[in-house]
C-alpha positions as CSV (number, residue, x, y, z in Angstrom):
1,X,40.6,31.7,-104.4
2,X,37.4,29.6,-106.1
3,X,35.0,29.3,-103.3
4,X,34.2,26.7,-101.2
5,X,30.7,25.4,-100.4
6,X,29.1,22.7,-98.5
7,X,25.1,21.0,-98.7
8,X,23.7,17.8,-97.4
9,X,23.2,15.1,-99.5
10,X,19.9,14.4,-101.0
11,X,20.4,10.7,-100.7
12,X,22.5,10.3,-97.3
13,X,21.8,13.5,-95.5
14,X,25.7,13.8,-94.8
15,X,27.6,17.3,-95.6
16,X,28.9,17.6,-98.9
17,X,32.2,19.7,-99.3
18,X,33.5,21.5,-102.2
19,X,32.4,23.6,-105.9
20,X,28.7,24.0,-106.2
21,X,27.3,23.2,-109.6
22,X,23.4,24.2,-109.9
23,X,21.0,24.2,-113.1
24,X,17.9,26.1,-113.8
25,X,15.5,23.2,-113.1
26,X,16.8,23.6,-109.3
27,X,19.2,20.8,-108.8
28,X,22.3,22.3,-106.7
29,X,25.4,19.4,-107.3
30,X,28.4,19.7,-105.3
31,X,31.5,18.2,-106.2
32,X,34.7,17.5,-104.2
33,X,36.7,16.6,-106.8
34,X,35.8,19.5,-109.0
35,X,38.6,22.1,-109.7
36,X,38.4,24.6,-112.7
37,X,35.9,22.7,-114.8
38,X,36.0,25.0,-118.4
39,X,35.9,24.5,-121.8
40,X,34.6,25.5,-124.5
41,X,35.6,29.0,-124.7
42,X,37.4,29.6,-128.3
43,X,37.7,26.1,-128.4
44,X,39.9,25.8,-125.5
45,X,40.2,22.5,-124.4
46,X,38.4,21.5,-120.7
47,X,41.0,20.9,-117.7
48,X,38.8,18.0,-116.8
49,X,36.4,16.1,-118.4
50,X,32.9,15.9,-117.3
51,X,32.6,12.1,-117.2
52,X,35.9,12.2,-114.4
53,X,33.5,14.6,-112.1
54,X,32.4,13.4,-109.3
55,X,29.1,15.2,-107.6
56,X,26.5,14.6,-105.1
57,X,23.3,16.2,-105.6
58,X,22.3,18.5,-102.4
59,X,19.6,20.0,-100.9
60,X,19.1,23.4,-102.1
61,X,18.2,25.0,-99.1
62,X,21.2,24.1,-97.0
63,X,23.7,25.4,-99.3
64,X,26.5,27.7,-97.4
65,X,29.6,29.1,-98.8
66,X,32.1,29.3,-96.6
67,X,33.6,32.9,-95.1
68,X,37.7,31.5,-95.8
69,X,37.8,32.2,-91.8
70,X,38.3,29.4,-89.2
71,X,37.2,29.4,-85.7
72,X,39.5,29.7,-82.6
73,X,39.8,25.8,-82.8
74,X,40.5,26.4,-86.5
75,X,36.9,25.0,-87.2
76,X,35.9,26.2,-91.1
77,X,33.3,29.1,-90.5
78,X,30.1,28.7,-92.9
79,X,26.8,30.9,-94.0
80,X,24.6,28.9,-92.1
81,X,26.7,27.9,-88.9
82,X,25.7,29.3,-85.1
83,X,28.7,30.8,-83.5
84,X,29.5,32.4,-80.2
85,X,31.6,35.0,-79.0
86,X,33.9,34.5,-76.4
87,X,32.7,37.9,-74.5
88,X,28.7,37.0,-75.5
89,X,26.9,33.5,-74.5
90,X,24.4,34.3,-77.2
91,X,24.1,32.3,-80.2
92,X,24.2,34.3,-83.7
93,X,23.5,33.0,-87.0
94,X,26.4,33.7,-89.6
95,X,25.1,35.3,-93.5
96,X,25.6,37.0,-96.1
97,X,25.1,40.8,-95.9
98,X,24.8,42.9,-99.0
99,X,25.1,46.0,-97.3
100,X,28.8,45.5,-96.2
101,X,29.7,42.6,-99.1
102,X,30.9,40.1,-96.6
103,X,30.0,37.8,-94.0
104,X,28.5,38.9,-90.2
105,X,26.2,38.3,-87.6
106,X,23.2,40.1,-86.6
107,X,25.5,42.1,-84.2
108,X,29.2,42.1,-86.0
109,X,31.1,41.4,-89.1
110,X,33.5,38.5,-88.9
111,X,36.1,40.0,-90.6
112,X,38.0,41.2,-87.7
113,X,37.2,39.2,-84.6
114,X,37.1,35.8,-85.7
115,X,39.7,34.7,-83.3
116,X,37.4,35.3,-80.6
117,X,34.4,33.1,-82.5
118,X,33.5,29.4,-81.6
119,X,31.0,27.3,-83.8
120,X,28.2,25.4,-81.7
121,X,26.6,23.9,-84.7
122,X,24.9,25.2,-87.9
123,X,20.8,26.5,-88.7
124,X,20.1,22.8,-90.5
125,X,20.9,20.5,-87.5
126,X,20.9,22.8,-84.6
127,X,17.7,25.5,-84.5
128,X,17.1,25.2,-81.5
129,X,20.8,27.2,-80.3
130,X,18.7,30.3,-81.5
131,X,15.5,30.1,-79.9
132,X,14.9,32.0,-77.1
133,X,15.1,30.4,-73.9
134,X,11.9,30.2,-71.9
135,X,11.3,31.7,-68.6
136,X,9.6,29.3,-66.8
């Protein structure tokens, strides 16, 4: 399965869907159409060419790959996204974790319990789901 990653748009803002394509001055492209761009190796010829490629440059910083899990209302599940359990009100941030290889929460790992997960909204347009509410 190639992965699947989304950004917002330098120019428009909107979400971008699909292969990420970054270079070492910092640009981060993503392209919807892309699929199995190669070429080059032993002389094999490319499965696309590059002037058919379609890509939007993105923000770096909101780059998220997504987990391959949906949500109970079959919502794609990102790195980046605020979900809720369906036993917990409380708003966690989904990420990467290196210490178990694989997506999770501050509190749980979203490989077995993602039937039970909602997204709210995602750490780019929605911060404020992870504040903590004030007392007064």
């Amino acid at each position: 399965m190639v992965p699947r990653f989304r950004g917002r748009n330098i120019e428009t803002g909107e979400w971008v869907y699909g292969h990420l394509f970054y270079f070492n001055d910092g640009r981060h492209f993503i392209s919807p159409t892309g699929t199995d761009v190669v070429g080059g190796y032993g002389g094999a010829p490319a499965k696309y060419r590059l002037e058919n490629l379609v890509c939007f440059e993105i923000v770096p910083e909101t780059v998220g790959q997504s987990t391959g899990l949906k949500d109970l209302k079959g919502v794609e599940i990102f790195e980046g996204d605020i979900i809720v359990w369906e036993y917990s009100e409380k708003p966690q941030e989904v990420f990467w974790d290196n210490s178990i290889c694989g997506f999770s929460t501050k509190h749980y790992h979203l490989w077995r319990t993602v039937k039970k997960v909602k997204v709210i909204g995602n750490i780019y347009e929605n911060p404020e789901l992870l504040e903590p509410a004030n007392e007064n």
